[in-house]
C-alpha positions, 0 to 999 in steps of 0.5 A, a space after each residue: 500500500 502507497 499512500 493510502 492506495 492498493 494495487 492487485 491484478 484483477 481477471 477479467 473473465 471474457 464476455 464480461 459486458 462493457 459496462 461500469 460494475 460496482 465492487 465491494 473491496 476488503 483490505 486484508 493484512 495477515 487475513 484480517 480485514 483492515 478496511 472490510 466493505 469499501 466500495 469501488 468501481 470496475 469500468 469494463 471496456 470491451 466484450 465478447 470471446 476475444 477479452 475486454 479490459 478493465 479498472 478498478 478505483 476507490 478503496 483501491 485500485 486495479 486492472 485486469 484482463 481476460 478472454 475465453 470463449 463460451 461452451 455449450 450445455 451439451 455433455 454437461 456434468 450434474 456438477 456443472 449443471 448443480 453450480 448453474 442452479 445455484 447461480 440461477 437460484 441466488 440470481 432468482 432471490 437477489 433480483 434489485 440488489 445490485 452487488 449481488 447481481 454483478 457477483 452472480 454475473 462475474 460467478 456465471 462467467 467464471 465458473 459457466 464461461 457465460 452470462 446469467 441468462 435473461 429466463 433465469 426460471 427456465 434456465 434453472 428448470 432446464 438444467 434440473 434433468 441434467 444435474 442428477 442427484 445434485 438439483 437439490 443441493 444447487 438450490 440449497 446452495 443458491 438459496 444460502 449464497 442469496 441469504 449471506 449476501 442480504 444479511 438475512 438467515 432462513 
């Protein structure tokens, strides 16, 4: 840290859309948090499977850059098809809550290599078959990402 300000490298995952995205930032000195919950900005320039770059400012600041290409449902594993269900269930339950939709949109990029989908009810249903036994956990899990994130408990 120089005078006042952190720098960190921060990935971009490709396909992210261009757009300004809001980030909770926590400063960590030996795993415990100096400045916890201090708002920032991600300005992302760029879109699509050949990468996009982007900035971070306020509580620090940061770039990054990522690229990649999406990947279709078909040979899903129920592992992957769970994680979506997850994704799908917390999108569900944080509709209007900002933070929690920019993370689930970073989540879908990251771990699914695309965007929440804009049916996110069908999606969730669609993907139900193909996650086997693994269905009800996705929901448990999304269901409890969507509950710490509101400070709620259910």
């Amino acid at each position: 840290m120089t005078n006042g300000h952190a720098t960190v490298a921060l990935p971009v995952p490709g396909g992210l859309l261009a757009g300004t995205y809001t980030l909770v930032e926590d400063l960590l000195v030996g795993g415990t948090p100096i400045l916890p919950d201090v708002l920032g900005s991600l300005t992302v320039t760029g879109s699509g499977s050949t990468g996009g770059s982007g900035s971070s400012t306020g509580g620090g600041t940061g770039s990054g850059a990522g690229g990649g290409a999406g990947a279709g449902a078909a040979g899903q594993s129920p592992l992957q098809a769970a994680i979506e269900i997850a994704i799908d269930t917390a999108a569900i339950l944080l509709q209007g809550n900002v933070s929690g939709e920019m993370t689930l949109q970073i989540a879908s990029q990251v771990f699914l290599n695309k965007p929440l989908p804009s049916d996110l009810l069908g999606d969730l249903l669609a993907h139900i078959p193909a996650a086997d036994g693994l269905a009800l956990a996705g929901i448990v899990v999304g269901i409890d990402y969507a509950d710490n994130v509101t400070g709620s408990s259910s």
